[in-house]
N, C-alpha and C positions, 0 to 999 in steps of 0.2 A: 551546431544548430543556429538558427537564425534567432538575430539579436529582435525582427521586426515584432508587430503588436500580434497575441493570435488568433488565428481564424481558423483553427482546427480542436480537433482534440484527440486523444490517442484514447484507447480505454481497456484494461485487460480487467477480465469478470475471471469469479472463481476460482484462485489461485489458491489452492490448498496446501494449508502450513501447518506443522505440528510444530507448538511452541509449552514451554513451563509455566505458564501466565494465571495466575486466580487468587483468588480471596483466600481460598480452603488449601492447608498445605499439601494434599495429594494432588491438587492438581497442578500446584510448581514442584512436586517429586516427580510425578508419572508425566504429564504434562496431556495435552488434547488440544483435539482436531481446530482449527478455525480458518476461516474462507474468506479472502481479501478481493477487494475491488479498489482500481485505484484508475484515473486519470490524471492524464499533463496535457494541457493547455498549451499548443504551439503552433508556429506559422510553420504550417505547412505545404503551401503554396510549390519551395523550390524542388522540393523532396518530388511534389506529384508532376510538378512539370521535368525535372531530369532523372529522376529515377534515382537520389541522389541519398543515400542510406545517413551521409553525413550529414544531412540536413534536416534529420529528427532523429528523435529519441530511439534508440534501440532497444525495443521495450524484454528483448530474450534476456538485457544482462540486468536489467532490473528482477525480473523473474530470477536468477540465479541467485542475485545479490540480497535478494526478500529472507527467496530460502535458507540462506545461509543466518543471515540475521534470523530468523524466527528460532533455529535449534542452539543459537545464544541465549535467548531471552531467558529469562528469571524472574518474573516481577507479580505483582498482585493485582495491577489494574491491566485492563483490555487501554487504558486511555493512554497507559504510558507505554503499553508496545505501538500503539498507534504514532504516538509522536516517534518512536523510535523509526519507525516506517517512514514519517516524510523525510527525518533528517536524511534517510537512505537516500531517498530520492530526490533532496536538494543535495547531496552530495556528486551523486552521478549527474543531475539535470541541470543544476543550476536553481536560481529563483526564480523560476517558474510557475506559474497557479497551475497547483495541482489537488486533489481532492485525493481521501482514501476511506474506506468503508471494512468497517472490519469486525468480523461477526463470530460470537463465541458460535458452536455449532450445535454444543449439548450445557447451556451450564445448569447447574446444582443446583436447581431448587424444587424440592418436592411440587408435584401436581402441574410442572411446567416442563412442556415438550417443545416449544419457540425457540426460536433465535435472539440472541441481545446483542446486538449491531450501534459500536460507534462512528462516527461519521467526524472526519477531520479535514481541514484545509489548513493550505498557506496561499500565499503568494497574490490574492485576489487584488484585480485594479479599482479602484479605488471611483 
């Protein structure tokens, strides 16, 4: 990937993960459904001028690398698989500004049928 400033952005919607994650301990026993979105912030420039795959983000092995991370996870907060999601993705990407969007799909509380969606960044210029 290109070191330059960016003028693109990648964005994969609706990546469905089953992770152990919640307040209530059935739901880190049994664990449930949640739907990520996530962007990375790149020059994309050389990629659309040569056709050049090495010159962005491969976003199929982040999809792979999500999934896998998600049927690890064990935690209690949505905010802490959430950070666990960027490190993922500054590991494969670099420090890059990236955004991730990460939404329980059913959670626990009587008389609520919504979504509870955190929303996290890194990498933003300044």
């Amino acid at each position: 990937m290109s070191n330059c400033l960016p003028n693109g952005v990648i964005h994969v919607r609706d990546l469905n993960l089953w992770a152990h994650v919640g307040v209530l301990e059935h739901e880190r026993l049994n664990g449930q459904k949640f739907s990520l979105d996530f962007s990375l912030w790149l020059n994309l420039e050389r990629a659309a001028k040569n056709d050049d795959l090495s010159a962005t983000a491969d976003y199929s092995i982040a999809i792979r690398e999500l999934q896998k991370l998600s049927f690890q996870m064990n935690c209690l907060t949505i905010e802490h698989f959430s950070n666990h999601i960027l490190d993922c993705l500054e590991a494969l990407y670099g420090p890059i500004p990236m955004q991730v969007n990460l939404r329980k799909c059913s959670a626990p509380v009587p008389g609520f049928s919504g979504i509870v969606e955190v929303q996290s960044s890194r990498f933003w210029p300044s």
